[in-house]
C-alpha positions as CSV (number, residue, x, y, z in Angstrom):
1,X,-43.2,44.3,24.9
2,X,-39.9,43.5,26.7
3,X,-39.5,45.4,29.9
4,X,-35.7,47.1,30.6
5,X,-33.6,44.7,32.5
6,X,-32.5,45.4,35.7
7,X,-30.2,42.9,36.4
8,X,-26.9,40.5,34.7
9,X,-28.9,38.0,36.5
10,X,-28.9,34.6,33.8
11,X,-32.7,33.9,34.7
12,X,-33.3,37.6,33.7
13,X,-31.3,37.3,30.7
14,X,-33.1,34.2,30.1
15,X,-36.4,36.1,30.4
16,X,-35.7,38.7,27.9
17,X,-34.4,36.2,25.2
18,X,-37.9,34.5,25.5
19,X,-39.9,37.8,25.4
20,X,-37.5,39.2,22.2
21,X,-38.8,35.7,20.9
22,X,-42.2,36.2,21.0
23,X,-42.1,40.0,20.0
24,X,-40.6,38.5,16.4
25,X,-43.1,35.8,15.8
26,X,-45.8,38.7,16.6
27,X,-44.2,40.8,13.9
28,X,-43.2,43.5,16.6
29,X,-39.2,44.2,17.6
30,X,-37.1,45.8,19.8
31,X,-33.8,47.6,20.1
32,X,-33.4,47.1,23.7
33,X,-31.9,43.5,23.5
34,X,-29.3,45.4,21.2
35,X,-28.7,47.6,23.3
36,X,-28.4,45.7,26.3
37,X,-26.0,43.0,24.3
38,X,-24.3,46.1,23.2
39,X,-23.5,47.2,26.8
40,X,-22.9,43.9,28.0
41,X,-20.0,43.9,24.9
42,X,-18.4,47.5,26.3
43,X,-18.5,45.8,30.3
44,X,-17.1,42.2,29.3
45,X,-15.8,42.4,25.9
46,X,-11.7,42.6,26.1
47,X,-12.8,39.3,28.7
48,X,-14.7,37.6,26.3
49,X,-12.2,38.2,23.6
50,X,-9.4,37.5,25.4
51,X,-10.8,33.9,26.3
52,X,-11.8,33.3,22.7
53,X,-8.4,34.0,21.7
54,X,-6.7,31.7,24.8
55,X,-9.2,29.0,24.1
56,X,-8.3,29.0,19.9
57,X,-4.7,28.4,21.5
58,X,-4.8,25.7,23.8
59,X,-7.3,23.8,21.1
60,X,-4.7,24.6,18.5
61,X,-2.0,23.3,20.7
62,X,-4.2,20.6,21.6
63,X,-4.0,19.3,17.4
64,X,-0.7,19.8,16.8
65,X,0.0,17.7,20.0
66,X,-2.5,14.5,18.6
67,X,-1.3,14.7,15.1
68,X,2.6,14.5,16.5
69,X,1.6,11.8,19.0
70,X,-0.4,9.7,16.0
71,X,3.0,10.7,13.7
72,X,5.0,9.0,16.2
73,X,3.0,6.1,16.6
74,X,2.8,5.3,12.8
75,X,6.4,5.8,12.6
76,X,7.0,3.4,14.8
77,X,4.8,1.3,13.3
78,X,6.3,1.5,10.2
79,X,9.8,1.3,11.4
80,X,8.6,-2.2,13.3
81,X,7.5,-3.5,9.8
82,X,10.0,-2.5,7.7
83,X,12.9,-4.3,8.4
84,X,10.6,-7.5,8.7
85,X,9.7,-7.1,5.0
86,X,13.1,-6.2,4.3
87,X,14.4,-9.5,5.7
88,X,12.0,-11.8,3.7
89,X,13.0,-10.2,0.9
90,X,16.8,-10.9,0.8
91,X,16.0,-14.7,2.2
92,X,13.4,-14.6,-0.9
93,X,16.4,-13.0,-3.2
94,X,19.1,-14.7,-2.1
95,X,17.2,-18.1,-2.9
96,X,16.4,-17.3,-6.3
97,X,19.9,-16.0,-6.7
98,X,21.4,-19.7,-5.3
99,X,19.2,-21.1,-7.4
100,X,20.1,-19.4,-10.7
101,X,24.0,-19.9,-10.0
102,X,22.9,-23.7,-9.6
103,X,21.6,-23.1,-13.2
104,X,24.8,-21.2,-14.4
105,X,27.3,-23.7,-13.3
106,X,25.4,-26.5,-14.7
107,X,25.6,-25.1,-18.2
108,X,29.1,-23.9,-17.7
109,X,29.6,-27.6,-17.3
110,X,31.8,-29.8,-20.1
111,X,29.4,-32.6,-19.0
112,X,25.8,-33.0,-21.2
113,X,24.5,-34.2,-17.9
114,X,24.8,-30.8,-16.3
115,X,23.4,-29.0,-19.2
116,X,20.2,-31.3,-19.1
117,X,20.2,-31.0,-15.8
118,X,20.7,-27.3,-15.8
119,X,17.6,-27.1,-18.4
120,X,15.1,-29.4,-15.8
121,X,16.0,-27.4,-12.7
122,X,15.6,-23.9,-14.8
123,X,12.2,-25.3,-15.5
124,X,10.9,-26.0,-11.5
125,X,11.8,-22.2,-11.2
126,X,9.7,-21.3,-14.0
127,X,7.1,-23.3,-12.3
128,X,7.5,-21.2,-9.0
129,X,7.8,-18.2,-10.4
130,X,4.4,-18.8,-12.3
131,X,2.8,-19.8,-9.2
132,X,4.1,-16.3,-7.6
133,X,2.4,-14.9,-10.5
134,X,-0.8,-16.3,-9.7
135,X,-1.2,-18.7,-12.8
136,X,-2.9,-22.1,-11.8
137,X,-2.9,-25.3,-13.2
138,X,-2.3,-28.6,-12.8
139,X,1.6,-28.6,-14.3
140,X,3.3,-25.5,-16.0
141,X,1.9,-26.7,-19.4
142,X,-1.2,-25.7,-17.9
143,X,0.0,-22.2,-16.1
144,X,1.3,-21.0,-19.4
145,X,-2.6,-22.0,-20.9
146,X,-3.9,-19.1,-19.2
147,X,-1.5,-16.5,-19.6
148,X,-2.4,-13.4,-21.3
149,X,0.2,-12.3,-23.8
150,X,-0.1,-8.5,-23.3
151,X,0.9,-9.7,-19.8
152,X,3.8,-11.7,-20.6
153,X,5.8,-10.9,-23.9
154,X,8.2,-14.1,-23.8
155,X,5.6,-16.4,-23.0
156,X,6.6,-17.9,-26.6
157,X,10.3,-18.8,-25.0
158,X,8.9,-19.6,-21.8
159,X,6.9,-22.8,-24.1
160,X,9.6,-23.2,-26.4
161,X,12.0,-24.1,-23.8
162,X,9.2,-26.3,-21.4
163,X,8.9,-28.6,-24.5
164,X,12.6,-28.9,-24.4
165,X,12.4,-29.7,-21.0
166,X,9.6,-32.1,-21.5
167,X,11.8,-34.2,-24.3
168,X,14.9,-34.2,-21.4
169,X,11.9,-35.6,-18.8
170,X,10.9,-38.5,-21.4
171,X,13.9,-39.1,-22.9
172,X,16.4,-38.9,-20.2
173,X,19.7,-39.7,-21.8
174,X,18.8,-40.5,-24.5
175,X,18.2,-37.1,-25.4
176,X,21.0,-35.7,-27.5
177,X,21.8,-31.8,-26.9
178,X,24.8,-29.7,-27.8
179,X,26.5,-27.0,-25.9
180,X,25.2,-24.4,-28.1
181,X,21.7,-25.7,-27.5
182,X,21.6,-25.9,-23.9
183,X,22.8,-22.7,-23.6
184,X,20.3,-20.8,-26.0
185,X,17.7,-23.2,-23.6
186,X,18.9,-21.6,-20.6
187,X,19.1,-17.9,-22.8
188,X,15.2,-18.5,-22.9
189,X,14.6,-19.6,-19.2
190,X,16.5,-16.0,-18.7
191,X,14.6,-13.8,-21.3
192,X,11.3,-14.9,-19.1
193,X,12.8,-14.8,-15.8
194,X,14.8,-10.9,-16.5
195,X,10.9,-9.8,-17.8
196,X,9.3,-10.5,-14.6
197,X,12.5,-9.3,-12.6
198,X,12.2,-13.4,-10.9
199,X,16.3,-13.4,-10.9
């Protein structure tokens, strides 16, 4: 059975933990270690409380400190990035825009030169914007093989207006267009370009 303790000495307190132990795994039990943890509550309770309650704080301050610091640093880090992406993307605009006015002032042209010219050039950027869209292929005859319709409603424009182009690449010339044609050409290079937001 566990004898009274004496002392606050730890090897005491110790000693009793071990004999309150055994007394449970031989089926017998005690109300001296409640007692004595009950008296040790009344002597150092308000202390023990009192540092519970000062430790809860500092750890709490502690958090909020490491989740402002790591805020700040992923702010930063996002603020760093940012006006990188934003950059490439106004080059990346602003060439597609240059490229589309090339486009416009052909066909705006009186000459039949500029609006076949107009039609071949509207053509390279429907091969880069395919490319940006991840179709391969050897030429765009290919890329517009393995396009999925559900994915790209004006695909039937987009090859409508490649075999146009395809005539002005053979024929040169020689290949007879009107205004009106080159125009409704160029209407079908912008119906595909407008759908993928490419100008």
């Amino acid at each position: 059975m566990i004898e009274p303790l004496r002392s606050y000495d730890p090897v005491d307190i110790l000693n009793l933990i071990y004999e309150f132990i055994l007394d449970l795994m031989r089926g017998q039990s005690s109300s001296y270690l409640s007692s004595y943890f009950l008296d040790l509550y009344q002597r150092y309770g308000h202390i023990l409380i009192l540092s519970s309650l000062f430790l809860s704080l500092a750890l709490i301050v502690f958090i909020a400190y490491v989740i402002y610091r790591v805020h700040g640093i992923y702010s930063k880090q996002r603020k760093s990035l940012k006006p990188v992406k934003r950059e490439e993307e106004k080059k990346e605009e602003a060439v597609k825009n240059e490229k589309w006015k090339i486009i416009t002032d052909h066909i705006e042209s009186e000459n039949a030169n500029d609006w076949r010219l107009a039609i071949l050039e509207a053509d390279i950027v429907l091969g880069e914007m395919l490319d940006k869209l991840g179709y391969r292929g050897e030429g765009i005859g290919e890329q517009l093989k393995s396009v999925d319709k559900s994915d790209f409603t004006a695909i039937d424009d987009a090859w409508e207006a490649h075999k146009i182009r395809n005539s002005i690449a053979h024929e040169g010339a020689s290949f007879l267009i009107t205004e009106r044609e080159a125009k409704r050409v160029i209407g079908l290079y912008k119906k595909v370009f407008e759908e993928h937001e490419y100008i």
